[in-house]
C-alpha positions in Angstrom: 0.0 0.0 0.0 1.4 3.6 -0.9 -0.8 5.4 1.9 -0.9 4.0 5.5 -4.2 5.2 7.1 -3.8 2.7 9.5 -4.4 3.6 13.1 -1.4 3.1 15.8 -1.5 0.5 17.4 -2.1 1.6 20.7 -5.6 3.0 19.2 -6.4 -0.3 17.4 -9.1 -1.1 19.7 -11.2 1.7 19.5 -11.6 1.1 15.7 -12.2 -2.5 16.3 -14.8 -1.5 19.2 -16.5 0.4 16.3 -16.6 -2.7 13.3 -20.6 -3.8 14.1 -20.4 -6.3 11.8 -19.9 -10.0 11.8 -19.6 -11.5 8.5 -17.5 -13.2 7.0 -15.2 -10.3 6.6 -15.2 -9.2 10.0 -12.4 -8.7 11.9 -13.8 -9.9 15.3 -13.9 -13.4 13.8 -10.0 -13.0 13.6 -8.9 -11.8 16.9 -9.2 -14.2 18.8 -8.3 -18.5 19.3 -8.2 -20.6 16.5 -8.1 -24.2 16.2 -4.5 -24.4 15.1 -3.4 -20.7 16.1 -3.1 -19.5 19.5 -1.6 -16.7 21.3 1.8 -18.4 23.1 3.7 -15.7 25.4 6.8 -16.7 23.7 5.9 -15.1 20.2 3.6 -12.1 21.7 7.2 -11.3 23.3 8.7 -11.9 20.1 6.3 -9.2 18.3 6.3 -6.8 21.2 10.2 -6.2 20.7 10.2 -5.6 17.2 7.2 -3.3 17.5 6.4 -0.3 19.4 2.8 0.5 20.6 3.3 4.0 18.6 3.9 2.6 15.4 0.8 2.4 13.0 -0.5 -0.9 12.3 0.5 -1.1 9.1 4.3 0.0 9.7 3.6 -2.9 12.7 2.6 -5.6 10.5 5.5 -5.1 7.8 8.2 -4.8 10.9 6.7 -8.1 11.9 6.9 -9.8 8.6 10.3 -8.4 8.2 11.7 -10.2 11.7 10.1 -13.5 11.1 11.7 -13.4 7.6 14.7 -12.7 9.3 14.4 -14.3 12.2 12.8 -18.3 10.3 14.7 -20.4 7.8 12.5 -21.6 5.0 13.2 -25.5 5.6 10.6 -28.3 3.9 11.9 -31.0 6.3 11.7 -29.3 9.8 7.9 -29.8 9.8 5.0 -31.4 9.0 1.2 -30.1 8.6 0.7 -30.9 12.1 3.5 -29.0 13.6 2.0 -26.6 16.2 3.4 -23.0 15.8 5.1 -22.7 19.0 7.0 -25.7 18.2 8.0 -24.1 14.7 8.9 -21.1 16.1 11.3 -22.3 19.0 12.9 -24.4 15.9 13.4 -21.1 13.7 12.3 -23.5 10.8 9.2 -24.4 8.8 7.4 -23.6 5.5 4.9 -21.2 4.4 2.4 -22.3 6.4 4.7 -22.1 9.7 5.8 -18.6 9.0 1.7 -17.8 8.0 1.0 -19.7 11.7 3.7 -18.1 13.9 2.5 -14.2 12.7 -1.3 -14.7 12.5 -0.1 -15.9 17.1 2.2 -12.7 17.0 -0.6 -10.4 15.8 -3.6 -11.7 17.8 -1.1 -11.8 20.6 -0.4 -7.4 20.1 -4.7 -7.4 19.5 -4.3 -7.3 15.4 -6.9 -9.4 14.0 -5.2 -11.6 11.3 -6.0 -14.6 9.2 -4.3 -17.3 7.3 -4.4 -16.9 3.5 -3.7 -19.7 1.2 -3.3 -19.6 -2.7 -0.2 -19.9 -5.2 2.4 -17.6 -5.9 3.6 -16.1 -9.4 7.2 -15.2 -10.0 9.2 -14.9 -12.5 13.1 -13.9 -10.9 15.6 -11.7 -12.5 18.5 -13.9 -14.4 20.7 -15.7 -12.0 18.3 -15.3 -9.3 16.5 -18.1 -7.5 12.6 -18.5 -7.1 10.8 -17.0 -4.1 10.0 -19.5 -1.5 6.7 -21.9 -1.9 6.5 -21.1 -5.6 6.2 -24.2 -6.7 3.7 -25.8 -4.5 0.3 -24.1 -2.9 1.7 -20.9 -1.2 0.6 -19.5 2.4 0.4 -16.2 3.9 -1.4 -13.2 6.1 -4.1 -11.0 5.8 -3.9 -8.1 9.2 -6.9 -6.2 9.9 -5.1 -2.2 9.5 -8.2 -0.5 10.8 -11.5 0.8 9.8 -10.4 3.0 7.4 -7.5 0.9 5.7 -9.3 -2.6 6.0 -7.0 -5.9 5.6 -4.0 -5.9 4.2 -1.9 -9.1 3.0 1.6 -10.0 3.9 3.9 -12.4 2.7 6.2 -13.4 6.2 8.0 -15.9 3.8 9.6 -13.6 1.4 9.0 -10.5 3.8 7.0 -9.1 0.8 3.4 -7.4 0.8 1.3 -9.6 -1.4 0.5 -8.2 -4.5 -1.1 -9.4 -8.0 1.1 -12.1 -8.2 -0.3 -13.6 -4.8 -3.2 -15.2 -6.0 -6.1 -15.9 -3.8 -7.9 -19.0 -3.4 -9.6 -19.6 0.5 -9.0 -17.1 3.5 -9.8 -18.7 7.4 -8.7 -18.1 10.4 -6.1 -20.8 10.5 -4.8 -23.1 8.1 -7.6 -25.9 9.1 -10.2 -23.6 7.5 -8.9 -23.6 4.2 -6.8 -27.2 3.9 -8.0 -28.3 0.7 -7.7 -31.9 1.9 -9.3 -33.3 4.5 -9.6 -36.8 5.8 -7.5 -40.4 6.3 -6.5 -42.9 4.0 -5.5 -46.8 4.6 -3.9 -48.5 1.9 -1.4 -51.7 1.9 2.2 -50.8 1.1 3.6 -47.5 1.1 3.4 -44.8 -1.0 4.7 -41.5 -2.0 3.4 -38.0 -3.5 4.5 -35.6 -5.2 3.3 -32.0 -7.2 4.6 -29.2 -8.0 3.0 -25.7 -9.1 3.7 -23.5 -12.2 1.6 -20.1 -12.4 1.3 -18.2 -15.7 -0.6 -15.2 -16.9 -3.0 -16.1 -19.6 -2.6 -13.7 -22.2 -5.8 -12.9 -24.6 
């Protein structure tokens, strides 16, 4: 975003005391417990050092992505999509969906409503340079509630990026067991493996 009309975040609350509504969209529905995200003390201290209460949400929430990206190596084999947030965060390691985990507890724990966004991811790096993370699978990241007057805003913590067109959008929740787009067991003899992997192009007219 070019303009932050975001309130500090000291103020946040009064804005939020004035959102009436509950659907889908609201931001009450986002603020609180989740069934895989909840507020541990451990990354609520984590976000209230690189934050400051008179920051505006918006400069808050890109601070925030900025230290996880900094803070969290990008590592496919350090968890699974079981793997509590608290126990991705004390490892530093995880995936898209542990960085999108580990903010979404960091922002509800400093009272910014935030949800887990999950979609695919565009990009097309200069020569030489490598792809951003979670390209080439289904990507994950964060929408933060900014305020009345600046609504949500998206956030990529994995590549410390604010999603743009290339972020493309298919489910929002409140955590990533609202939008898995598998659910379920299955029992078979044997073993098995899987495997996919994600290409996204513009369609050109």
């Amino acid at each position: 975003p070019s303009l932050d009309l975001s309130p500090r975040l000291a103020g946040l609350a009064q804005d939020l005391a004035g959102a009436q509504s509950l659907d889908p969209a609201s931001p009450h529905h986002f603020l609180g417990p989740s069934d895989r995200v909840r507020p541990l003390p451990e990354i609520t201290d984590f976000a209230r050092e690189v934050t400051d209460r008179e920051m505006s949400v918006l400069d808050a929430v890109t601070a925030l992505s900025a230290a996880l990206h900094a803070e969290m190596t990008f590592d496919a084999t350090a968890t699974d999509v079981a793997t509590p947030a608290g126990d991705a965060f004390a490892a530093r390691r995880g995936v898209c969906q542990d960085f999108s985990h580990v903010m979404i507890a960091a922002l509800r724990g400093l009272g910014v409503p935030a949800g887990y966004v999950s979609g695919f991811l565009r990009t097309e790096p200069p020569p030489g340079r490598p792809r951003l993370e979670g390209a080439d699978a289904m990507h994950a990241w964060v929408q933060a509630w900014c305020g009345a007057e600046m609504g949500w805003v998206q956030v990529d913590p994995t590549n410390a990026v604010v999603a743009g067109n290339d972020h493309v959008v298919v489910a929002i929740g409140r955590d990533y067991a609202d939008v898995a787009p598998v659910k379920g067991a299955i029992r078979s003899a044997g073993g098995h493996t899987t495997r996919h992997e994600v290409d996204v192009l513009p369609v050109r007219g």
